[in-house]
N, C-alpha and C positions, 0 to 999 in steps of 0.2 A: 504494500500500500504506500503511494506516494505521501511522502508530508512536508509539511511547513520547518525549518527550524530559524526561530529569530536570533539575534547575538545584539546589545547594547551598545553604542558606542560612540560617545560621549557627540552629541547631537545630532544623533541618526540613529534610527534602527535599520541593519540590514537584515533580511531574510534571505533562506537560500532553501530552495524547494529540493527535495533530494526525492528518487526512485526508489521502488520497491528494495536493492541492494543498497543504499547507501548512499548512494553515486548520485555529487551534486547534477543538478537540473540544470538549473538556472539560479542571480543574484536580481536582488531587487534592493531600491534605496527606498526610504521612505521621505517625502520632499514636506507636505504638509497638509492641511486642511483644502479641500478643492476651495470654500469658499474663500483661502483667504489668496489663490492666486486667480485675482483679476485679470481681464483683458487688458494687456500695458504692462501686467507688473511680469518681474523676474526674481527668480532667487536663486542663492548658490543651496546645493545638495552634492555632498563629495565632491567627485572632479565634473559635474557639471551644472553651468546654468541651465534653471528649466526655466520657464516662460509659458506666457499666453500671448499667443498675439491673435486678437482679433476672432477668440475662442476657440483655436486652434495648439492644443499641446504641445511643446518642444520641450528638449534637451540636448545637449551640447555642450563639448570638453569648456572648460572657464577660462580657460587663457587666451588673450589675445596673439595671434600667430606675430606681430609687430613688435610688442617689446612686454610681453605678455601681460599684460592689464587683465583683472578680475572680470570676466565679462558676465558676473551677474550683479555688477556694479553698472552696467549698461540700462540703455535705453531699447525700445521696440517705435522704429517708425513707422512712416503711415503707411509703406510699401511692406511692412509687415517682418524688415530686415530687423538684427541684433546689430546697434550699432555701439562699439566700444564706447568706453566712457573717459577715456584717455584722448587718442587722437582721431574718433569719429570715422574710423574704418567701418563700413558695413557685410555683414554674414548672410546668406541667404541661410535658412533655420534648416530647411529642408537639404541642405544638399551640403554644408556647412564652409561653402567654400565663401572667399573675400567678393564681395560684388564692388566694391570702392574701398581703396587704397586709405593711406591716414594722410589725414586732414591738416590743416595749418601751414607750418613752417615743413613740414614733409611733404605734401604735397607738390613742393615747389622744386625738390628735388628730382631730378629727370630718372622714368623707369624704375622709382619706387615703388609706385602701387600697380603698376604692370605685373614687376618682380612677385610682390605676393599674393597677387592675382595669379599669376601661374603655378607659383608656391602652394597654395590652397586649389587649387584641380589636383595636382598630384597629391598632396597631404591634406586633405580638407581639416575642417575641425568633427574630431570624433562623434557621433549620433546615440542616442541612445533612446530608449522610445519612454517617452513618456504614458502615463496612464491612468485614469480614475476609476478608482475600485471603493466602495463604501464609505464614501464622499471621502477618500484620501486618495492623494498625488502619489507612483512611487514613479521611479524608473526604471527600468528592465535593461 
């Protein structure tokens, strides 16, 4: 019989679903209360920001590919992108690659946001599936 087993740690519980011998399943995080992630908002949960954007789940490795910045210190714009909260680089959520380069005094730099625009095709930012089960967030 398949089962559940939790483990504590220190601001997350993870579970890991183990088969009839033992043998882990799968890992799960647990993120939070569905009601408290809003459409807009993001939160860090281990190594990934999760998000809502526009009622649609995400998850996504936290570092920014740039100079790695918390990217659940981020923002969600109107185009639905994860945009760093450092130098305004944007992620498409779904595919986790760079869609714009970083912003400001980088920007002005020739074939930096090309560089990891390319960077992020080959290496995008890791995925992870978000999910709501008994009005809680985990990730899988």
């Amino acid at each position: 019989m398949d089962q559940i087993r939790s483990m504590e740690v220190p601001g997350r519980v993870m579970s890991a679903m183990t088969d009839h011998r033992g043998g882990l399943m799968s890992e799960e995080i647990e993120v939070c209360a569905a009601a408290e992630l809003t459409p807009g908002k993001i939160v860090g949960a281990g190594p990934y920001a999760v998000g809502n954007a526009a009622g649609e789940l995400f998850a996504v490795t936290r570092r920014c590919r740039h100079l790695m910045a918390d990217l659940a210190d981020g923002s969600i714009d109107s185009d639905g992108c994860l945009v760093c909260p450092w130098h305004h680089a944007k992620y498409d959520v779904d595919t986790g690659r760079m869609v714009r380069g970083p912003q400001g005094i980088f920007a002005k730099i020739p074939f930096l946001g090309t560089s990891y625009k390319i960077l992020t095709t080959v290496l995008p930012l890791r995925r992870g599936k978000a999910v709501e089960r008994q009005a809680t967030i985990y990730v899988e």
